[in-house]
C-alpha angles and dihedrals in degrees: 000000000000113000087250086059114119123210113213124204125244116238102231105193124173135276093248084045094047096047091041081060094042092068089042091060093229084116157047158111124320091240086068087062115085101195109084091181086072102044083050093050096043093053081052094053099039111045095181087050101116089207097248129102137014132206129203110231103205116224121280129205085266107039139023130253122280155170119252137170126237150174122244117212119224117256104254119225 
């Protein structure tokens, strides 16, 4: 990684919140994504992203919508 590289931060959400966006279909596993150039960018870019599972952030008044990767945390018992 060159020193102009920027590392970018991976979004963790929670398992309820995972699984509400899910069945929205604002969510899902990497495997549901058919472009492998940006899973591998994406693993390049975010170094904490455990590689499985994306999210769709809908467009705010400042930025437009987008794919992103993140992590899920475990339900706790």
């Amino acid at each position: 990684m060159s020193a102009t590289t920027t590392v970018s931060t991976t979004d963790t959400v929670t398992r309820d919140k995972y699984e509400r966006l899910q069945y929205t279909g604002s969510a899902g596993i990497v495997a549901s994504l058919e472009d492998q150039r940006l899973v591998d960018r994406w693993q390049a870019e975010y170094p904490t992203w455990r590689g499985e599972h994306w999210a769709f952030e809908a467009a705010g008044t400042r930025s437009p919508g987008r794919l992103r990767p993140i992590n899920v945390v475990g339900r706790r018992s």
